[in-house]
C-alpha positions as CSV (number, residue, x, y, z in Angstrom):
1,X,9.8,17.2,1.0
2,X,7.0,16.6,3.2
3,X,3.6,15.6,3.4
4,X,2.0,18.5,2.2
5,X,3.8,18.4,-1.2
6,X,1.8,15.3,-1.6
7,X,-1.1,14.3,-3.2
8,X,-2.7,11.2,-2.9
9,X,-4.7,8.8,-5.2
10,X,-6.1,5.4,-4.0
11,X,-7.8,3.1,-6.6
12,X,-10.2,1.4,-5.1
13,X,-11.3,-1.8,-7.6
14,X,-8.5,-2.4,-9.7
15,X,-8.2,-5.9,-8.4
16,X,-11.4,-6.9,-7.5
17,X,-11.5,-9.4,-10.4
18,X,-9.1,-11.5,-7.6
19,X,-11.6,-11.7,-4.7
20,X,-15.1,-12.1,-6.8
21,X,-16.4,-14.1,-3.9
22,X,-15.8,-11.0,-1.5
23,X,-16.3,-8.2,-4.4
24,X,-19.2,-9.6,-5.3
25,X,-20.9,-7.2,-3.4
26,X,-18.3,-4.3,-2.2
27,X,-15.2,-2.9,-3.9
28,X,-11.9,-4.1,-3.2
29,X,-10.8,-1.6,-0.7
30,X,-13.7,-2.3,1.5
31,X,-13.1,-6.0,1.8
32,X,-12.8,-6.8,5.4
33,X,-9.1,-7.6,7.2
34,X,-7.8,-8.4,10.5
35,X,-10.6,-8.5,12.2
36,X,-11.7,-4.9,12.5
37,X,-10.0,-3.1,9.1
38,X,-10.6,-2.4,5.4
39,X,-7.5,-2.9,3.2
40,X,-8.1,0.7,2.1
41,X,-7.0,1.4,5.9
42,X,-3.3,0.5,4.9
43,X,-2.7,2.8,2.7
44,X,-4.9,5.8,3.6
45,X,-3.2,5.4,7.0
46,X,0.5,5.7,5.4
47,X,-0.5,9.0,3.6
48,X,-1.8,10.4,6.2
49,X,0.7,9.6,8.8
50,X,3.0,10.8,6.3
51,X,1.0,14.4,7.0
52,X,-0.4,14.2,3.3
53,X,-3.6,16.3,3.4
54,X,-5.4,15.6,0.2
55,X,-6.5,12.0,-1.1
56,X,-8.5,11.2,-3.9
57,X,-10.1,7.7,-3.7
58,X,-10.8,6.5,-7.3
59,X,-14.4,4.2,-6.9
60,X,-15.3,2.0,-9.5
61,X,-18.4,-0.7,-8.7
62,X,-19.9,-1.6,-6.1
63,X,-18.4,1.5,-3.9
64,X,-21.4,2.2,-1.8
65,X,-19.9,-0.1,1.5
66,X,-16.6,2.1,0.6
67,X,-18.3,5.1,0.4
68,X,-20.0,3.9,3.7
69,X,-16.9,3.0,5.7
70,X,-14.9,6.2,4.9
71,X,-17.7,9.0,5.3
72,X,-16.2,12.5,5.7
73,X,-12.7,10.7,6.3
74,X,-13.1,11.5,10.3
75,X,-11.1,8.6,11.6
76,X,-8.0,9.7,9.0
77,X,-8.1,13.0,10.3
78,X,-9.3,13.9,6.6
79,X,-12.6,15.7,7.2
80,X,-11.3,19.2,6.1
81,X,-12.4,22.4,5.1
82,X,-10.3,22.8,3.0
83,X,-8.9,19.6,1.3
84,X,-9.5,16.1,2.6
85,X,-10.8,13.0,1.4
86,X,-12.1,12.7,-2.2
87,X,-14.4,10.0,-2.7
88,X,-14.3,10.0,-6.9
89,X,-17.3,8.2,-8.5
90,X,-16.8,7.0,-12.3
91,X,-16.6,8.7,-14.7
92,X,-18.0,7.8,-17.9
93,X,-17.9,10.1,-20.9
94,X,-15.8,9.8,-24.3
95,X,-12.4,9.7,-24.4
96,X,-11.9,7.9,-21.0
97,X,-11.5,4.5,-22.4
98,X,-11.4,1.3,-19.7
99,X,-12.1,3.2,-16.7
100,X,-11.3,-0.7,-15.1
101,X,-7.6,-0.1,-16.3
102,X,-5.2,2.4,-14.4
103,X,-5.1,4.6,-17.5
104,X,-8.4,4.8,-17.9
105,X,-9.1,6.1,-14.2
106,X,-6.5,8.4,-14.6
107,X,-7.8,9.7,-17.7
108,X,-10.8,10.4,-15.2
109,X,-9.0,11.7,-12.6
110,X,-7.6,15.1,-15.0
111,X,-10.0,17.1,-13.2
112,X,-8.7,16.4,-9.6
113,X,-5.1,16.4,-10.7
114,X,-5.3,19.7,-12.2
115,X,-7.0,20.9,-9.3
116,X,-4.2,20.0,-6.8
117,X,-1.7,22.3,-5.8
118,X,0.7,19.9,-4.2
119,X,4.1,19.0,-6.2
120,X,4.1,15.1,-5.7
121,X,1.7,12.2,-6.9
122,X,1.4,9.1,-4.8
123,X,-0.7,6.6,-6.3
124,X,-1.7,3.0,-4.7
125,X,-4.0,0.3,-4.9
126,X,-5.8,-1.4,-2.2
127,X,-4.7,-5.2,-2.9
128,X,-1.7,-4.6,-0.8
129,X,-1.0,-5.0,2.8
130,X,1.5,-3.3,4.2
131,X,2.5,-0.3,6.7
132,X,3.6,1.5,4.2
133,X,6.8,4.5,5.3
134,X,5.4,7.5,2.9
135,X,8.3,9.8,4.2
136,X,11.5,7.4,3.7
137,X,9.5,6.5,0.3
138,X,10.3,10.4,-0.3
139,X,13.6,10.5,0.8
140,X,14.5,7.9,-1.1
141,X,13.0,9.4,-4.0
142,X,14.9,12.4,-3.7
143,X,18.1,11.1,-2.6
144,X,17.9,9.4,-6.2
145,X,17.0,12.2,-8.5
146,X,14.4,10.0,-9.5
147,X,11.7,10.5,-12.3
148,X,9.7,7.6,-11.1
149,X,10.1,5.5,-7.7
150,X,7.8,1.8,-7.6
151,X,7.7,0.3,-4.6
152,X,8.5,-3.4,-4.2
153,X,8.7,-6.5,-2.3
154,X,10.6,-9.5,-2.3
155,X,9.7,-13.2,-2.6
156,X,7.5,-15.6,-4.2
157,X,5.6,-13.8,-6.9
158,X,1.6,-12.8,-6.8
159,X,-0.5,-15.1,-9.1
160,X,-2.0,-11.9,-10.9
161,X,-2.4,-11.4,-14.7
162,X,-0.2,-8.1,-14.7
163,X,2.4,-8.7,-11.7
164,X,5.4,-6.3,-12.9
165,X,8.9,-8.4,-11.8
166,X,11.6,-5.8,-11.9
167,X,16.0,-5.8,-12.3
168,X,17.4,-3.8,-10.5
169,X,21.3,-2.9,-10.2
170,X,23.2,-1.9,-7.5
171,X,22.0,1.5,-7.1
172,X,18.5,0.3,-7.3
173,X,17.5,1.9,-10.6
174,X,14.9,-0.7,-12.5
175,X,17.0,-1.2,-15.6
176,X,14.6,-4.4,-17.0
177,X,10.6,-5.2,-16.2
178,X,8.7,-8.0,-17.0
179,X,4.8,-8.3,-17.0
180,X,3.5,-12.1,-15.5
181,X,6.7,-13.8,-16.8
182,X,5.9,-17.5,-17.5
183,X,9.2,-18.6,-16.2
184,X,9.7,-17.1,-13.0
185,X,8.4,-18.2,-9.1
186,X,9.9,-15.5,-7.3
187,X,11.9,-11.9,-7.5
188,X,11.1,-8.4,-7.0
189,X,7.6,-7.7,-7.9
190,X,5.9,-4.0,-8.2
191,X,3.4,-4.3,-5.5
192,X,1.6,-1.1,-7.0
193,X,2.6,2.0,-5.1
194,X,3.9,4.6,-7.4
195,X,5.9,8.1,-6.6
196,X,6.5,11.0,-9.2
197,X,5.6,14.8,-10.1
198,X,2.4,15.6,-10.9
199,X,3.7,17.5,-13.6
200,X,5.3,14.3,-14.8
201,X,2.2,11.9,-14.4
202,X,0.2,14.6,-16.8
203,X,2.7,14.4,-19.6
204,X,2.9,10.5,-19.2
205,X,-1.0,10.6,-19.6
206,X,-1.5,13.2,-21.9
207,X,1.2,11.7,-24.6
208,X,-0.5,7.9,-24.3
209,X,-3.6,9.5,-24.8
210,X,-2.4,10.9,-28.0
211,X,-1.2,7.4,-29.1
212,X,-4.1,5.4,-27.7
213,X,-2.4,3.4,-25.1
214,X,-4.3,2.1,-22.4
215,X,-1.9,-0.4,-20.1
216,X,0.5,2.4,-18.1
217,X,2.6,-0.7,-17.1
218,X,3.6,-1.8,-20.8
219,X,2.6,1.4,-22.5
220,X,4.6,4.0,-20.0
221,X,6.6,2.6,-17.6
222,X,8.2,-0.3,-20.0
223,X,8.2,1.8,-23.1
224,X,10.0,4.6,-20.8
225,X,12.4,3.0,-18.9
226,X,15.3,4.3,-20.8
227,X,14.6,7.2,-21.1
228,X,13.4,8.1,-17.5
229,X,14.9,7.6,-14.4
230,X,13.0,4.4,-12.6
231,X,13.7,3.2,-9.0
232,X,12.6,0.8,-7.0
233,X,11.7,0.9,-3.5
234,X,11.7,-1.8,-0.8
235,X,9.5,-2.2,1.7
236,X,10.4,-3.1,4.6
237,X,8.5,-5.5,7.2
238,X,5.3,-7.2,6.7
239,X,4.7,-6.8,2.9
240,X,2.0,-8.9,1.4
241,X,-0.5,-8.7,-1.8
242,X,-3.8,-10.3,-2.3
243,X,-4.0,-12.0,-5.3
244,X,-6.8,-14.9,-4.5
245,X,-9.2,-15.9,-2.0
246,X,-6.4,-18.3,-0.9
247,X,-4.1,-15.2,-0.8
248,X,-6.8,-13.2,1.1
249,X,-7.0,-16.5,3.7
250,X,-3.0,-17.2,4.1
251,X,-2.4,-13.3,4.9
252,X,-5.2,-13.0,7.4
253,X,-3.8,-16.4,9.1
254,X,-0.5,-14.6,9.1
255,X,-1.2,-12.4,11.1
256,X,-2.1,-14.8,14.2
257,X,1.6,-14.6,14.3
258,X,2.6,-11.8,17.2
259,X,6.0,-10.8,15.2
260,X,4.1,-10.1,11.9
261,X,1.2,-8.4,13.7
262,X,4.2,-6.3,15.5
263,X,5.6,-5.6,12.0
264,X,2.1,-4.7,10.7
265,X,0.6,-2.2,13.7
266,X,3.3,-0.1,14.9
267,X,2.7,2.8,17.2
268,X,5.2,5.3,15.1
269,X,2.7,4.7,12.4
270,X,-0.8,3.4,13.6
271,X,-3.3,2.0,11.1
272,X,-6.5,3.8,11.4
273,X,-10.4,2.9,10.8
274,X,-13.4,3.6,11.1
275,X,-14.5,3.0,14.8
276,X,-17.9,1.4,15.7
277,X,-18.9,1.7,19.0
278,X,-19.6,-1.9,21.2
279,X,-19.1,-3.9,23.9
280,X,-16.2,-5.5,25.0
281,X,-16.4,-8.9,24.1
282,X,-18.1,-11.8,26.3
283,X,-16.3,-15.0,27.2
284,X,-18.6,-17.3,28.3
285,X,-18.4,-19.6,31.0
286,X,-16.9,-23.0,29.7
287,X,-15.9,-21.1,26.3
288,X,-12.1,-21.9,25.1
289,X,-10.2,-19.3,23.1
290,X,-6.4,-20.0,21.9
291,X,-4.3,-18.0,18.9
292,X,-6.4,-15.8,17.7
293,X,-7.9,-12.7,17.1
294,X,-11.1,-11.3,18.6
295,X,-12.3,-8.0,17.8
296,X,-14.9,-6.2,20.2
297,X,-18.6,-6.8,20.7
298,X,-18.4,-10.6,20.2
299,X,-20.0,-13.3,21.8
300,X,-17.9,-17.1,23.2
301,X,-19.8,-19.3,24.6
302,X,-18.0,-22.1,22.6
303,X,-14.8,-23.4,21.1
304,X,-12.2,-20.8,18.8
305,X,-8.8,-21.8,17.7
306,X,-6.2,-20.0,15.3
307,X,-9.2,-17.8,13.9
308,X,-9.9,-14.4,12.9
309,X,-13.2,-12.9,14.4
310,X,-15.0,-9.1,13.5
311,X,-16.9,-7.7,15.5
312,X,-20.0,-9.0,16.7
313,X,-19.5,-12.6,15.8
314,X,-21.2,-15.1,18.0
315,X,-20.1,-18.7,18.7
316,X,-22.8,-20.2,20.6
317,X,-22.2,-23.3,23.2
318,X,-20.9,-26.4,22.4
319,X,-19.6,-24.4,18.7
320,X,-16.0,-24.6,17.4
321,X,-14.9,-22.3,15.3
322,X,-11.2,-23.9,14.1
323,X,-8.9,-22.0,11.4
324,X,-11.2,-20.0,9.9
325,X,-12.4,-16.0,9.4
326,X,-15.8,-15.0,10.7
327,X,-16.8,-11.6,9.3
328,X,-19.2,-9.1,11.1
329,X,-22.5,-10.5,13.2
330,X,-22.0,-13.8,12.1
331,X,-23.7,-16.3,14.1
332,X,-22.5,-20.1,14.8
333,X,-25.2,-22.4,16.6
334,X,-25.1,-24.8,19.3
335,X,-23.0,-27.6,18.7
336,X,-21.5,-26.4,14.9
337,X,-18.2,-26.7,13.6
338,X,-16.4,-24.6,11.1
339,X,-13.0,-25.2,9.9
340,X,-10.9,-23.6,7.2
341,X,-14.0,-21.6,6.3
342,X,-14.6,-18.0,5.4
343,X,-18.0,-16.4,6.2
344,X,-19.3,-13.1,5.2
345,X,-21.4,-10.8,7.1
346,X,-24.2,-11.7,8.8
347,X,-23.4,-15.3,8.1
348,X,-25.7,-17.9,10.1
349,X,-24.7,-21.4,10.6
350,X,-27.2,-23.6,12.1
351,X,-27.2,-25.1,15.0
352,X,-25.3,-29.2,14.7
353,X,-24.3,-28.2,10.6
354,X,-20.5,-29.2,9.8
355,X,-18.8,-27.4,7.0
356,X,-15.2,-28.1,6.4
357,X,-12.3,-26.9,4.1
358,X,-8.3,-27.1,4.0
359,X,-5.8,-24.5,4.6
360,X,-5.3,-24.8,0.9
361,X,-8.9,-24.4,-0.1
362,X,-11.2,-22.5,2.3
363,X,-14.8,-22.7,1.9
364,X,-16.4,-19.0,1.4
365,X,-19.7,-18.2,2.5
366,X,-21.7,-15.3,1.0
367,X,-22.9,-12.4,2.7
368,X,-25.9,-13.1,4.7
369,X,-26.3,-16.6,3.5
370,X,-28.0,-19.0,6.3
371,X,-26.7,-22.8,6.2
């Protein structure tokens, strides 16, 4: 198997209910990362160092910043005569049902999945972050005989309303899930990457359309489990899901850490974006930068400490800029001080303001507001 048996699908706002502050005004996969990415980044960069050819990117609301960032899918090596990036808009005609649930987009997808040649479906959503392997994810696959392969990850669980905790037994087949168990902290939790035939996903989707099911976790995957062969994949490294703002804040602060970063970026399988043109970025004289991540075109005249800044962010003199995440162009005055504090783009915080959160409760700023 290689990449060009493979087709991919990316939803793009399946989980945007979890970061309202930040999907407020984008979709999910756009939401800013590290300093210079998109979390759709992850996982179009897997497919397509993988050498997979043909991604569909399901949009739901809110998609122009998405539709934006990805363009002709240059940077992914995806801007194709022939194949490529798929940016696919709702749909929104009888007989879709929920186009928010996975069914329901998939329902909307028939079109493109019976246009694709390629043997193999990989399907992911953009609320995980992770560097993800698509070939051993094959090989494993195959080395199974399996009908359906989840990946997974290990540890405490995400604090989302359909989390799928999965048993496994020794050979790794799932032989029990469970959908946001009550009684459970921590296990081996689906972090929605999904590997099968296409030929396979069709029946799936076909036969709950004829019963009316909507919810492809309980209605297909639970209700088949039996019946089909289910394994479950590991992923190994840096593995983590966004769940919350919190979640969102905690997993960008993470990665101030050189060994997770190094687990993250690696150059057998580089993470790809869009690239904007700038200007190195300006230290000023006096300025004092420790643990933390600067991306190009910024401006330090003052104070940063274990932060995370996009490009073009400006800390002005006399500023300090302490555990927080500064999106693109925002501008701190002279003499302000941020601290566990989120600001969208184009942020401005006036010159002398304070504004303060913890590490367990950041403050979040919106978009282009001016304090």
């Amino acid at each position: 198997m290689t990449g060009k048996d493979i087709a991919g699908i990316i939803y793009s706002s399946n989980y945007d209910s979890c970061l309202t502050e930040s999907t407020a005004v984008r979709t999910m996969g756009s939401v800013p990362f590290g300093g210079r990415y998109r979390l759709v980044d992850f996982m179009l960069s897997g497919m397509v160092n993988c050498g997979i050819s043909k991604v569909g990117v399901a949009l739901g609301n809110n998609y122009r910043s998405l539709m934006d960032h990805i363009g002709t899918g240059r940077p992914w090596d995806l801007s194709r005569k022939r194949d490529g990036i798929y940016l696919l808009p709702p749909y929104n005609f009888s007989g879709v049902g929920d186009y928010g649930s996975k069914m329901g987009v998939l329902k909307g997808l028939l079109d493109f999945l019976n246009h694709t040649q390629e043997e193999y479906i990989l399907m992911t959503d953009c609320n995980a972050v992770c560097n993800l392997d698509v070939e051993k994810l094959g090989a494993f696959h195959e080395a199974k005989g399996a009908d359906i392969t989840l990946a997974y990850a290990e540890g405490a669980l995400p604090q989302l309303s359909d989390v799928t905790v999965l048993t496994l037994d020794g050979d790794s087949r799932v032989t029990d899930m469970e959908i946001a168990p009550k009684n459970a902290d921590a296990g081996a939790y689906a972090v929605n990457i999904m590997f099968m035939k296409k030929s396979l996903l069709l029946r799936l989707i076909f036969d709950a359309s004829a019963h009316g099911q909507e919810d492809f976790e309980r209605d297909v995957l639970m209700k088949n489990l039996q019946k089909l062969g289910i394994y479950g994949y590991k992923i190994p490294g840096f593995c983590r899901v966004i769940d919350s703002l919190q979640g969102y804040y905690d997993i960008n602060m993470e990665l101030l850490d050189k060994d997770n970063r190094d687990a993250l970026f690696t150059d057998e399988r580089p993470v790809f974006t869009r690239v904007r043109d700038d200007m190195p970025t300006v230290y000023g004289i006096g300025s004092d930068v420790k643990n933390s991540l600067i991306a190009d075109g910024c401006i330090i005249d003052g104070v940063v400490v274990n932060s995370v800044l996009f490009r073009g962010v400006h800390v002005a003199k006399g500023a300090v800029v302490e555990n927080s995440i500064l999106m693109q162009e925002t501008f701190i005055g002279e003499d302000a001080a941020v601290n566990c504090v989120i600001t969208d783009k184009d942020v401005v915080i006036r010159p002398k303001k304070t504004i303060s959160g913890a590490e367990n409760y950041p403050v979040y700023i919106g978009k282009g507001k001016v304090i």
